[in-house]
N, C-alpha and C positions, 0 to 999 in steps of 0.2 A: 387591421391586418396582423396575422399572426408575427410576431419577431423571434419567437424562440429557436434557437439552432438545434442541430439534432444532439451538438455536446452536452448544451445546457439540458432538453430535455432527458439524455442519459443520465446526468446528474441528481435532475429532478425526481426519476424512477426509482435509483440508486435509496433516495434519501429518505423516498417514502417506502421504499422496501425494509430498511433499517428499521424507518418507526414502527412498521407494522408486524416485524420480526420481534422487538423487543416489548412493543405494550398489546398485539394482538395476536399473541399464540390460540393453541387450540384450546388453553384452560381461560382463557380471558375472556373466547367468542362467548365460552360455557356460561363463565360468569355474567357477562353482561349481556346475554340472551333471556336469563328468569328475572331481571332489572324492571322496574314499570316503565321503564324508555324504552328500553331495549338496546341500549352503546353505551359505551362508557363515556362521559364526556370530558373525562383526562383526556380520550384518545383524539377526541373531536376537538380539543383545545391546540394539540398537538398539532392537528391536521392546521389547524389557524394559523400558529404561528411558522408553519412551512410553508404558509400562502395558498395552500392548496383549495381553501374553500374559494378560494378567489379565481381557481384556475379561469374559468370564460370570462371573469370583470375586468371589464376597460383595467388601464393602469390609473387611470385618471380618480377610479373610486377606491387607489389598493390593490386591486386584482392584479392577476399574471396576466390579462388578455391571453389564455392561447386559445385552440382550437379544436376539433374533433381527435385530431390524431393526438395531442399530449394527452387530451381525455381520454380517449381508447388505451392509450399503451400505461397508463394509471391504474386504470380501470382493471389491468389486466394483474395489475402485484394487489387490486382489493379483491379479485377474484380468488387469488390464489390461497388469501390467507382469510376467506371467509368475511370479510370485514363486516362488521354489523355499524350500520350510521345511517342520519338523514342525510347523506350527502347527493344522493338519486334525485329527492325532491327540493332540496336545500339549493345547492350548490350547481346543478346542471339545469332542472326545470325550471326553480323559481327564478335562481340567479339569468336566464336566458331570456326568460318573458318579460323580469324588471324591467332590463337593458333595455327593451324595445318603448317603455314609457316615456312620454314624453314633460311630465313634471319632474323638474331637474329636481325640485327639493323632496319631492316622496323619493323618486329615485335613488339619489343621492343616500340620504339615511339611508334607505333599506338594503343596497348594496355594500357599503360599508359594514352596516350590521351583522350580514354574510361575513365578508371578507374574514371579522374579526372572531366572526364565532358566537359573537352575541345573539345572532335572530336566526332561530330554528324555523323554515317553513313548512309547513305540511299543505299537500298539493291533493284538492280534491277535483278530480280530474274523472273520475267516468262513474255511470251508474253502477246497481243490481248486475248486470249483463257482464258487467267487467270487458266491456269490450274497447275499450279506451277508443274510441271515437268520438266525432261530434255527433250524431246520432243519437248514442248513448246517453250524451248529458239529460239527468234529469231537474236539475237547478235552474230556474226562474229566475232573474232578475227585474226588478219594479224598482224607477224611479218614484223617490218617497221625499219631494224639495227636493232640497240641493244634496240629499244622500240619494242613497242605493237601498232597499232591502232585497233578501235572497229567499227564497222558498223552495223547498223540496229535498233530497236526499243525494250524498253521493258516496261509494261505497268503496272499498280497496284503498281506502287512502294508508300511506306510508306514514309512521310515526309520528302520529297524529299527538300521542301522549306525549306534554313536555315541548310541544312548539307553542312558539311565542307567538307565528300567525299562520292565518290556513289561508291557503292561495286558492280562489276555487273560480273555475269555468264553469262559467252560466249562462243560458240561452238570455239575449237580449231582443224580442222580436226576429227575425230571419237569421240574426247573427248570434257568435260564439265571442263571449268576452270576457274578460281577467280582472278578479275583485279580491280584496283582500279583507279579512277579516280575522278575529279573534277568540281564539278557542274559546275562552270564559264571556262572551258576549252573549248578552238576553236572545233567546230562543236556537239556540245552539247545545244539541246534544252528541255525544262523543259516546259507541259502542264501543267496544273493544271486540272483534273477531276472533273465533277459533283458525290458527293457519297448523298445516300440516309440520311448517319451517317454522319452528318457534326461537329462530333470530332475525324474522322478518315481523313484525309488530305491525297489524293493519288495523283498519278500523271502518264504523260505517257513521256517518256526520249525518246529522237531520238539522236542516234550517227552517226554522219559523217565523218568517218576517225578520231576518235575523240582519242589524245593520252593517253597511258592510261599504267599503268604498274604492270607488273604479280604478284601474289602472289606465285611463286613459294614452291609449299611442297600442299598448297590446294589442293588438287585434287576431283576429284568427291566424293571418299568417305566420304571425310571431309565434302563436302556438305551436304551430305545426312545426316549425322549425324548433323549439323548445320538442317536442316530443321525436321528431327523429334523432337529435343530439341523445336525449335519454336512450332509446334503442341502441343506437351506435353504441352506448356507456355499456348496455346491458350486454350487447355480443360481445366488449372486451372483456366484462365481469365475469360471464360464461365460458370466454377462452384461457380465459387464467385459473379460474376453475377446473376445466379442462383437462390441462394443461398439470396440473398438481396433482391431481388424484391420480393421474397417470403414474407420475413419477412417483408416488406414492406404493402404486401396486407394482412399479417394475422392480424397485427397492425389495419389496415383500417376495418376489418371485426369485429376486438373487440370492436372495439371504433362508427362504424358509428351504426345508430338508425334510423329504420322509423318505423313508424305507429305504436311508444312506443317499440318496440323492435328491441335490436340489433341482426344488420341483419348475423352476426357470427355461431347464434342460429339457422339457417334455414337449415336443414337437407340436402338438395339441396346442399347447399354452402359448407358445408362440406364436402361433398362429392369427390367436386372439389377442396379443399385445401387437401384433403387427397392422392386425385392422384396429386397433384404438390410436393408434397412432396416428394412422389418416386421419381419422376422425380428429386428432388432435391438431394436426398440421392446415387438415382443411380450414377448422373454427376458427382458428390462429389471421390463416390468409383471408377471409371474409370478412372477419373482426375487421382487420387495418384495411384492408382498400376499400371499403365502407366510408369507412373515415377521413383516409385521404381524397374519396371522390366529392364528400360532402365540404374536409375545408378547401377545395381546390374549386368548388364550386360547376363540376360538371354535370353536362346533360342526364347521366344515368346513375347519378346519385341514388336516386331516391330507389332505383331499383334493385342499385344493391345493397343499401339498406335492408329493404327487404331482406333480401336474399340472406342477410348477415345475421338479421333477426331469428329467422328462422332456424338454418343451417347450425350455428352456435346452440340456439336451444335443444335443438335434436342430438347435436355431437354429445352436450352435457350430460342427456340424461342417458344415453348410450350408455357411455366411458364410462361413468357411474353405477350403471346399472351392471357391464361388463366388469370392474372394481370389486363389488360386493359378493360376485359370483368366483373371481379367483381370489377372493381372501378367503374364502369358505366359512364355516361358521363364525368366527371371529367378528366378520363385519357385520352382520345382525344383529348383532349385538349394539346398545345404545352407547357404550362407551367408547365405541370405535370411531374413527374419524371419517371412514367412509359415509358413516350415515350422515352427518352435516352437509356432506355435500350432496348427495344421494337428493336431498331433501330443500336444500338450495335450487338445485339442477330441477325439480318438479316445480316447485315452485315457477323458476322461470321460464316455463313451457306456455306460460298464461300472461305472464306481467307484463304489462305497457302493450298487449297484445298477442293473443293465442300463437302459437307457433301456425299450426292451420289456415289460422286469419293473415298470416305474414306470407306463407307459402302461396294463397290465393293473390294475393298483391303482387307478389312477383310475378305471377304467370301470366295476371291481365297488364301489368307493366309491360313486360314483354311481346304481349301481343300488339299491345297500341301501341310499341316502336317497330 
């Protein structure tokens, strides 16, 4: 159960704001977006020794133990400032499905490894389709003796370069189940993807008999709970996102001037920061009670989840899209900061599941209550 107060986590928010202010400006994301990781991993050391990688681990392995909501309202100062890391597949996915294993000594190591910054994981988690389901999965698993080997492809995987192990969901007969293996293991090949967002580093994994070993106690519904946790992460990532380019453009609207007046003034233009700001306010409130329905553990979590997946991806690319249109030509340009997010924001219309795919979940949620 979660122990943290809402002091402690304003402090927490506070602290990660600071680090992300001073080692993840917009020339940093620059930099460590043409990186072959793709993050800096000064920043990702940083993030260690603030505990953060640990935020869902027990206290018992290091971690903070907290919960969806320190996770969302986190989520929401890495949105703000762009953060490029494996902290989505690292720290929320892999660190959530460990937890649920039941060998205390793989456990053990491997959650510590997290805590400390030392094990990078990359989470292959859905096919070609990219529809992040169990459907999707196109990975095989075949008991081989006392191992595992894996077969098949899985594709969108997050910063596959530079992890120390790939977490991958594989069909095992009827069921969906969680194995870990090793980027440089015999029949393991690693593509690197063209992505539109080149401070998102994706890739596509082919296994070939490749060996690999089970997380025993994971099971499907550990997943599943590991993948709404991720969603919830990504509606705060997209609300702080948000949330920034907003204020980003409302700065530009007070400050820019033509024809002797600023153009802020223009009834027009207001209008249009007036509906960004819903947009801003709504992603905001969907993001958190998302979060607090899933750590509170009630009935209609799951459907506003949903609802939080979606709505956030659509505010993003909105606001975004409304952003690029009142900076005028300026923001077309590559060197401008709206286009990160711009591009961030499309990005997340698909990740961890289509905005569309989320909207239909909500609606059949809602019917079946």
């Amino acid at each position: 159960m979660n122990q943290i107060s809402t002091e402690e986590r304003a402090a927490i928010r506070d602290g990660f704001g600071r680090l992300l202010s001073e080692k993840a400006g917009e020339a940093d994301v620059r930099k460590a977006m043409v990186t072959p990781r793709g993050y800096d991993l000064q920043l990702w050391k940083g993030m260690a020794e603030m505990g953060l990688l640990g935020l869902l681990i027990d206290p018992a392995y290091g971690g903070i133990g907290g919960d969806a909501v320190i996770l969302e309202d986190l989520m929401e100062e890495a949105g703000a400032h762009l953060l490029c890391s494996p902290f989505l597949s690292t720290s929320v996915i892999a660190a959530s499905v460990i937890s649920a294993a039941n060998d205390e000594d793989q456990k053990s190591g491997l959650l510590t490894g997290i805590v400390s910054g030392d094990c990078i994981i990359a989470v292959a988690a859905t096919g070609d389709k990219g529809l992040w389901t169990p459907q999707d999965i196109s990975v095989q698993a075949n008991q081989d003796g006392d191992g595992w080997k894996l077969d098949g492809s899985a594709s969108f995987v997050l910063h596959a370069e530079g992890a120390d192990k790939i977490l991958v969901f594989a069909k095992n007969g009827n069921d969906i189940q969680a194995f870990l293996t090793s980027p440089d293991a015999n029949g393991i090949t690693i593509e690197r993807l063209k992505t539109n967002d080149p401070s998102l580093h994706l890739s596509k994994i082919a296994f070939d008999s490749a060996k690999a070993e089970i997380l025993a106690g994971a099971d499907q519904f550990s997943i599943k709970q590991a993948m709404d946790l991720v969603r919830i992460a990504l509606a705060g990532e997209h609300a702080g996102g948000t949330k920034r380019i907003f204020d980003i453009t409302v700065e530009y609207l007070r400050t820019r001037h033509q024809f002797g007046r600023q153009i802020g003034g223009y009834q027009s233009l207001k209008h249009i920061a007036a509906d960004m700001l819903i947009e801003v306010e709504s992603a905001t409130s969907a993001a958190r009670t998302a979060a607090e329905m899933q750590a509170g553990g009630k009935d209609d979590a799951q459907t506003l989840i949903s609802l939080a997946a979606f709505a956030c991806a659509d505010a993003y690319r909105d606001v975004t899209f409304q952003a690029i249109q009142l900076h005028g030509g300026i923001a077309y340009t590559w060197e401008h900061p709206a286009h990160l997010y711009w591009r961030r924001a499309r990005t997340g219309l698909w990740l961890f599941g289509s905005s569309d795919q989320n909207r239909e979940n909500y609606l059949s949620q809602l019917e079946a209550a």
